[in-house]
N, C-alpha and C positions, 0 to 999 in steps of 0.2 A: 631537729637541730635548727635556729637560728642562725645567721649570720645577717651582719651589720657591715654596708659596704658603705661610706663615706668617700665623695668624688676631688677630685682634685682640690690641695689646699692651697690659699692662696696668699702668700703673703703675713706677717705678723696678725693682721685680723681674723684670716682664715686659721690659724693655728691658733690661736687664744680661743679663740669659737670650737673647736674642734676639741682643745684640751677642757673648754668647759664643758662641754654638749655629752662626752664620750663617757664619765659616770654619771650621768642624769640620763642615758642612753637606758645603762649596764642595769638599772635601777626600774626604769620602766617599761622596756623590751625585754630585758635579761637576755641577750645574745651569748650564746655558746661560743660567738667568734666575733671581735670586729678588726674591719680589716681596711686598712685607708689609703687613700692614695696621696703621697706625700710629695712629687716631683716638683712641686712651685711653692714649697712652704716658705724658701728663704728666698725673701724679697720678690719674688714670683720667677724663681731661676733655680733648681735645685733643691737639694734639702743637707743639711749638717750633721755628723754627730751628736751633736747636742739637741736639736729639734726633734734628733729618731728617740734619743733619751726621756722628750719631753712627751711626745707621744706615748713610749710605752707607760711610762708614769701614770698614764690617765687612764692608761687601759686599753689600749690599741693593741694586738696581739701581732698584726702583720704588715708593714708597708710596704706596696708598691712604687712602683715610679713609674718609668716613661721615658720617653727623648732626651728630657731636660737631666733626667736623673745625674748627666755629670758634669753637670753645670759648676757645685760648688767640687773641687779639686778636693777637698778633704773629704768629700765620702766614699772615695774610689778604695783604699785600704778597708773600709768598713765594712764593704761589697762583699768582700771574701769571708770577712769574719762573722758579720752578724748574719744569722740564718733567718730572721723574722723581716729582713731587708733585702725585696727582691727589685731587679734590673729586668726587662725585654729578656724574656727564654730568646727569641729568634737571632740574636748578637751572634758574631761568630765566637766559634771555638777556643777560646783563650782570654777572653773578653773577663775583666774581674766578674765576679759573685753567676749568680742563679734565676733562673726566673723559675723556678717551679721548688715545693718544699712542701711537705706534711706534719701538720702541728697536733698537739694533742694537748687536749682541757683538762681540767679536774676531773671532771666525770671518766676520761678514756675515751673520748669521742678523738675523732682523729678528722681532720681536713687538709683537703690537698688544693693547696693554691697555688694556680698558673696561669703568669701576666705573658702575656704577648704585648707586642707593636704594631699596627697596621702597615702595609706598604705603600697605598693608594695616596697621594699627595705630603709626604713625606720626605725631608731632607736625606736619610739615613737609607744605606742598599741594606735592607733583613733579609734573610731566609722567610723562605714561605713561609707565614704561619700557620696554615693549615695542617702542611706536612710538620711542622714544627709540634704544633697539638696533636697530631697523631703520632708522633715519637716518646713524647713527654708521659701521655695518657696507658698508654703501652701496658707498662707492668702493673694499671691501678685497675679494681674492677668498682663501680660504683655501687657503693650498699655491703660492698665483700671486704678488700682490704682500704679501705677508707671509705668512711660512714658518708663523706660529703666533696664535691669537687666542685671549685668556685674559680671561674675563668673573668681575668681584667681585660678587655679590650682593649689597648690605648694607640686610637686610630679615629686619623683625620677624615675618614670618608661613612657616613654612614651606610651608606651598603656594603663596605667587606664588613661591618659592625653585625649587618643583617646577616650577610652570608655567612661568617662567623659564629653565631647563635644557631642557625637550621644547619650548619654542617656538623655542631655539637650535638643537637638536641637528643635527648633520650641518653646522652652519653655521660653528662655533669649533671649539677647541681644548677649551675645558674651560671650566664655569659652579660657581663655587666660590662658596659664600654664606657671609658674616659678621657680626656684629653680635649677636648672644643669645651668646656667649661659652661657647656646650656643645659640644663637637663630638660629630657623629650618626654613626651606624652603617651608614651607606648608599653609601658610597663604591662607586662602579661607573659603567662606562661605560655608556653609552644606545644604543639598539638604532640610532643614527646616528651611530654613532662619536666622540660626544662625552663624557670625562670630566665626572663630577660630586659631589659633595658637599652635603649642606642646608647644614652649616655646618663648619666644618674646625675649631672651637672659638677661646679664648684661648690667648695666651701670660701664665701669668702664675699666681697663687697659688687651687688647687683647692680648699682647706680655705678657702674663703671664700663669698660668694652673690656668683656671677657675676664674682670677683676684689674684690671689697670686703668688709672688714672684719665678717665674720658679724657678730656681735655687737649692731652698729650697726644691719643692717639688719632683722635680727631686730624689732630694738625697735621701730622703726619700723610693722612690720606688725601688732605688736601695740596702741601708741598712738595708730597714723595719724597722730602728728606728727613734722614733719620740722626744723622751727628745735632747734635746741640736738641736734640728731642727725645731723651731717655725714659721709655717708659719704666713707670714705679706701679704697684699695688696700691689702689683704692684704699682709701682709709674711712669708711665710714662704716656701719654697723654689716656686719657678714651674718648670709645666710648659709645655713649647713643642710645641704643635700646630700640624697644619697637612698639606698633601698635595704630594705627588711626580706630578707628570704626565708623562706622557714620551708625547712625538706620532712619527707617520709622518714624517719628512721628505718625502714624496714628495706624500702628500693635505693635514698638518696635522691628520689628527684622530689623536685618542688611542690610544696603545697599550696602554697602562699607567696605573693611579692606585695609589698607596698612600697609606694617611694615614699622618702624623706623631706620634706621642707621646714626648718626651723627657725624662724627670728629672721631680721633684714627687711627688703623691702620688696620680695618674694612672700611675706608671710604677713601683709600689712590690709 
């Protein structure tokens, strides 16, 4: 099996990039699965009904999110409804929609995708994720009743990234980490057959700080003030990052990882 993990989208460029990139993907990878992570599409603060619309259109099969995920208010009812739109498993109990969910292809392949949140320099109190991934993973065996298991990272700290990855290993598919919007240099599988990455990067404009507006936030670190300094998303040509996992059929772990870099000035 394939899967196609695309890292944080960033804004109108990061989504037009994303919506172009994802059938010239399907076409040249042929991915079994791709799966993106959509938490900064709209305007670099959330994502909408209509941008999860725009994504499946193009063939994105599962979005993630993140912290930001509720950022824009109209995708909180969605949460509940759409099952290819997951939120942080580690939320509390009552919290709208899912972070964990099992999809299945044409062929009958089945994947079981499960986003966590980090806790390490984060706004938000989660549930350990650890224990959160060990409740989650529970009833799935890898290779037995889901052919593939693909875990989101989305965590500020790269070492619970790490420790995240060797606390799975041998157990999933592959442990992809998102949310700092830089992709690392470390792509490789772990000594138990699991693919991984700290962070697979953005989608979205590199001549910016983190996909916003240099300029803006520049200022900002200079003045410490933020009223009258609103950051926006970079507008100039988006890179789409991201990794190629391709698993055993037979066990589910990984054979293969490659990152992604596409167009921008990442790619020049």
């Amino acid at each position: 099996m394939k899967i196609l993990f695309l890292g944080d989208v960033m804004g109108r460029g990061g989504r037009d990039a994303v919506c172009a990139f994802v059938p010239q993907a399907r076409a040249q990878y042929a991915p079994d699965f791709v799966v993106v992570n959509g938490e900064n599409a709209a305007g670099g603060f959330g994502i909408t009904p209509p941008i999860c619309d725009d994504f499946f259109r193009a063939g994105v099969d599962v979005i993630t999110g993140g912290n930001h995920i509720w950022d824009q208010q109209e995708i909180i009812p969605s949460l509940g409804r759409e099952k290819r739109l997951l939120r942080p498993h580690n939320y509390p109990e009552g919290t709208p929609g899912t972070g964990v969910g099992v999809y299945t292809n044409a062929r009958g392949q089945s994947l079981l995708v499960l986003h966590l949140q980090g806790q390490v320099f984060m706004h938000e109190h989660l549930s350990c994720p650890f224990a959160c991934a060990d409740a989650a993973l529970k009833p799935y065996t890898l290779g037995g009743n889901v052919a593939a298991i693909f875990v989101d990272i989305h965590a500020e700290a790269n070492s619970e990234k790490m420790a995240m990855g060797h606390y799975l290993d041998g157990r999933v598919s592959a442990v992809l980490g998102s949310h700092t919007h830089v992709p690392t240099a470390d792509t490789h599988i772990l000594v138990g057959g699991t693919a991984y990455q700290t962070d697979v990067g953005m989608c979205g404009d590199y001549d910016s700080v983190i996909g916003m507006e240099k300029s803006v936030v520049v200022k900002r670190f200079l003045t410490k003030l933020t009223k009258g300094n609103r950051m926006t998303p970079a507008t100039g040509d988006a890179t789409v990052c991201g990794a190629l996992v391709e698993t055993d059929d037979k066990t589910g772990l990984a054979k293969k990882i490659e990152a992604i870099k596409v167009g921008g000035v990442l790619c020049t």
